[in-house]
N, C-alpha and C positions, 0 to 999 in steps of 0.2 A: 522389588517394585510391585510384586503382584501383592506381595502381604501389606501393601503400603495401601494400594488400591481398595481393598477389601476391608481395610478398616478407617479410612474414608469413607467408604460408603456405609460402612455400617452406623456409624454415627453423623456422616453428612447426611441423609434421606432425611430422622427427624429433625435434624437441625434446617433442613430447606424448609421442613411443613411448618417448623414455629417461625421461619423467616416472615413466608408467605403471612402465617399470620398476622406478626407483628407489623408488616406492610398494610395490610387491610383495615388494622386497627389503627395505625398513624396517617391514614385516608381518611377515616370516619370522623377522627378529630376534627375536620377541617369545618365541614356540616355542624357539628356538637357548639365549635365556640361560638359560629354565628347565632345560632339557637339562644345560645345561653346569655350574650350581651342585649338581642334585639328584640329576645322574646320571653324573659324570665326580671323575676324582679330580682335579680341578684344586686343591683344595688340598693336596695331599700327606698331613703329620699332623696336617689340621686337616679336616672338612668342613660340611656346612649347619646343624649344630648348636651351633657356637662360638659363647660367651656374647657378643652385641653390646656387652655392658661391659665386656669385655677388651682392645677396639680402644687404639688408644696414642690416637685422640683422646677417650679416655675415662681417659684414665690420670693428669691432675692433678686430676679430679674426684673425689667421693665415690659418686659413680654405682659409680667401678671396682669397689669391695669393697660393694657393695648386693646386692640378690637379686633383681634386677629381672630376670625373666623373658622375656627376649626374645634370639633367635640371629638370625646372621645371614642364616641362610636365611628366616626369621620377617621382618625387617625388609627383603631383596631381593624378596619377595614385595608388602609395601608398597608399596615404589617402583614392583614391577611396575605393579600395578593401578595405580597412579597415573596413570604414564605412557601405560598401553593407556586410560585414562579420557580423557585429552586426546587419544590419537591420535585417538579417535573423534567427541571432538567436533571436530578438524581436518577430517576425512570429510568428516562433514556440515553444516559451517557456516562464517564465521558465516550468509551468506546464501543459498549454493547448495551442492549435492554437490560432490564430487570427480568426476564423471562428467560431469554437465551443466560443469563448466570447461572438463576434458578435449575435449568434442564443440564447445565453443562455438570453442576455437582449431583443429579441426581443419576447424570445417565454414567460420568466419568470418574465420580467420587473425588472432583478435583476444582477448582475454582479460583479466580484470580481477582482479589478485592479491588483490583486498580481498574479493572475492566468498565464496574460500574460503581457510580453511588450510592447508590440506594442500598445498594448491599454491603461496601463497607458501613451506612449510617444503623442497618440491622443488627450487626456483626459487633460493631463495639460500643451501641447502646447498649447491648446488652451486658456486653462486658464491663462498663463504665458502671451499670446499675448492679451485677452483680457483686464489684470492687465493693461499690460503695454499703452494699449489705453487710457483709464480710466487714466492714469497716464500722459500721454500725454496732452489729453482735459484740464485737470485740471491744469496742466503747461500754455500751451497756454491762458488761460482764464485770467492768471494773467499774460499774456505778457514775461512767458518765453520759449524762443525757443530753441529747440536741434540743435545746428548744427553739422554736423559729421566731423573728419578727414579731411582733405586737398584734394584734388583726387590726387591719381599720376598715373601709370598706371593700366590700369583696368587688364589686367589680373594677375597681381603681386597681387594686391588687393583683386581678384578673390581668389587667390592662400592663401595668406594670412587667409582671413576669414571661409575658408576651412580649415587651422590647426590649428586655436585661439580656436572651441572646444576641440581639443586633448590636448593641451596643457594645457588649463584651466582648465578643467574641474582635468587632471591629480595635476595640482597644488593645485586649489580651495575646488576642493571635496574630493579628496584622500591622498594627504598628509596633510590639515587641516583642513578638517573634520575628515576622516576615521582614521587615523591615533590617533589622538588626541581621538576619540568615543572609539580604539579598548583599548590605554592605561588605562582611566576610567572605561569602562564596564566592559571586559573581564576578565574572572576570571582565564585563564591557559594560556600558550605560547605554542605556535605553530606552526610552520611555513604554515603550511596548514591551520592551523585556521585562524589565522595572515592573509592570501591573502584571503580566503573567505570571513572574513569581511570587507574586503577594496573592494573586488569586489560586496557584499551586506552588508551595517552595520547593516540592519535587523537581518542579524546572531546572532547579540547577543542579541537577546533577550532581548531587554531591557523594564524594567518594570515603573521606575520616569525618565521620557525625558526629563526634566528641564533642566537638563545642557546640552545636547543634541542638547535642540532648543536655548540654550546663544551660543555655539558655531556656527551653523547653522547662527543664526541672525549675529553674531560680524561678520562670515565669509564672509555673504551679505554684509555689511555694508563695507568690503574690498574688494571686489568682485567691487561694487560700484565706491570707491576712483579710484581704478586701473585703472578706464575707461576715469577719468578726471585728472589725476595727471600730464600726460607728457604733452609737448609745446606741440604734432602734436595730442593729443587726441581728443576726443568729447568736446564742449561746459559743462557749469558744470550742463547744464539740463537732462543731461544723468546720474549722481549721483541719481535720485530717480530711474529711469529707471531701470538701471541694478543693484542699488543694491536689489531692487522686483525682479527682474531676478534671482538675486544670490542669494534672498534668500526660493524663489521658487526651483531654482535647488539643493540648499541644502537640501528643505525637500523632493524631489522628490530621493535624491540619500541615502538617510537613510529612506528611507521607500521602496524605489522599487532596489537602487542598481546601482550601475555605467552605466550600457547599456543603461539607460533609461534616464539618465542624458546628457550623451554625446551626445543619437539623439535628445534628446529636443533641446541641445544647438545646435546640428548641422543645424536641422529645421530653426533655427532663424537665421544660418548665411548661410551656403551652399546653400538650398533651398530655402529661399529669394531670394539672390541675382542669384542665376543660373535663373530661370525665369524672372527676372528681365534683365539681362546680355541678354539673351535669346530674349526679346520683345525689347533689344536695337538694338543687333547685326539684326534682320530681319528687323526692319525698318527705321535701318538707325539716331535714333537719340541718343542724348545723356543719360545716368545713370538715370539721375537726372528726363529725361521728359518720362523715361520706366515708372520709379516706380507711376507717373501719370495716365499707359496705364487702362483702363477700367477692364484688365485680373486682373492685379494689385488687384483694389479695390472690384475683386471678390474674389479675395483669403481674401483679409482682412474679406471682409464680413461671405466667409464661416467658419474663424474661431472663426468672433466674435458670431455669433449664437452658434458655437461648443461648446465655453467660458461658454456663458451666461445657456446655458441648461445644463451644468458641472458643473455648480456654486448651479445650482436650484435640482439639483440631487443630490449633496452632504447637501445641506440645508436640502432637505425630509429624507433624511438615517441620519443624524444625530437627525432629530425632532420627528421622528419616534425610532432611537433606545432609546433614556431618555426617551419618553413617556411610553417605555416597562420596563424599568426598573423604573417606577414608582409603 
């Protein structure tokens, strides 16, 4: 136990300091998107005032020629608050801060991701970001390249990958996962039970997770498809990418619970590209040679470390607990 303790901490202390980091830096996003919708010309001949009914995903509907009163800078505002409404309950719940977690692995070299949010959403961002690198090198090596999407305007784009968490995640993880977990598991009806397990499927207690992780995995593996299926999608090198993505977010949402699922996804879409968006619009150049800028490949790196000691933390508490129940 003592040797278990010891090297805990000796890789929990930096892994708290790139937490902390990567906490400060997923706050600072918040300040950056609004900056960049309200006060940069990121869209060229369109700005925060474009009718939200004019998007193309509004354009086989009757929405498109309505008079329904809402722009997109009206509706990124929305998500805004949405999103800053969960980060804050991640802070402080479900059942300790983000600060007593923080002290608990620095002082005890020990830590319980269910305690708080915010710190599982630290913990397997990073991990989610470093799969996907890993995933990436490994593609490249055998000559296959991700290409993304088409460009068309950057702040619609902007707009867009700002609501593909909400939307996703409510499609992907709550109606089939949670939904599908609560019909097998659960043993009574409820309507309150009913929404508590869809907002954590932890709630039910579940004891053989087999079918659990068939559903979790198929739902990856669909999660996946989605991303290559249309003409204007990702290249089909994005198919291993997100469906490790998706199937990362499925165990993250049936062990920690929707809040923690949505800011991971949002991490990888909002918070990317608003820093990104962010080092285009000050200097002037295009998307494509921000995600280049040296700020860029610090963020990657501080989460590849984050990743890599996330990975070696869950190795030691797993090699440690069989050895105790030997």
């Amino acid at each position: 136990m003592q040797n278990r303790n010891k090297l805990l901490q000796l890789f929990g202390i930096p892994f708290t300091a790139l937490l902390s980091v990567i906490f400060g830096l997923l706050l600072i996003s918040f300040p950056i998107g609004i900056y960049i919708v309200f006060e940069t010309n990121i869209g060229d001949e369109i700005n925060y005032d474009y009718p939200i009914t004019h998007l193309d995903i509004f354009h086989e509907t009757s929405l498109y020629q309505s008079s329904f009163d809402l722009s997109v800078g009206d509706a990124f505002v929305l998500l805004w608050i949405f999103y800053l409404g969960i980060f804050v309950i991640s802070i402080l719940g479900p059942k300790q801060n983000f600060l007593k977690s923080i002290s608990s692995l620095i002082s005890m070299g020990y830590y319980d991701v269910k305690l708080n949010y915010m710190f599982a959403v630290a913990k397997w961002l990073s991990i989610l970001i470093l799969v996907s690198a890993v995933i990436n090198f490994i593609q490249e090596s055998f000559g296959i390249i991700t290409i993304p999407p088409l460009g068309g305007n950057n702040l619609i784009q902007f707009f867009y990958v700002s609501l593909a968490p909400l939307l996703e995640e409510f499609i992907f993880r709550i109606i089939l996962i949670g939904i599908p977990l609560f019909v097998i598991y659960s043993g009574r009806a409820s309507l309150r039970y009913f929404l508590k397990c869809l907002w954590n499927p932890n709630s039910l207690n579940i004891i053989n997770s087999k079918k659990a992780i068939f559903i979790i995995v198929f739902v990856g593996i669909a999660f996946g498809f989605a991303h290559i299926a249309f003409t204007d999608s990702w290249s089909e090198g994005k198919f291993a990418q997100a469906t490790a993505g998706g199937i990362i977010l499925g165990w993250v949402y049936f062990r920690y619970g929707i809040v923690v699922s949505i800011l991971i996804h949002w991490a990888t879409n909002y918070f990317i590209f608003a820093y990104a968006h962010f080092i285009s619009q000050i200097n002037y150049v295009p998307l494509e040679i921000a995600f280049s800028n040296p700020l860029m490949s610090t963020l990657e790196f501080l989460f590849l470390s984050s990743g890599i000691l996330a990975v070696i933390i869950l190795i030691l508490n797993k090699f440690y607990l069989k050895k105790s129940l030997i």
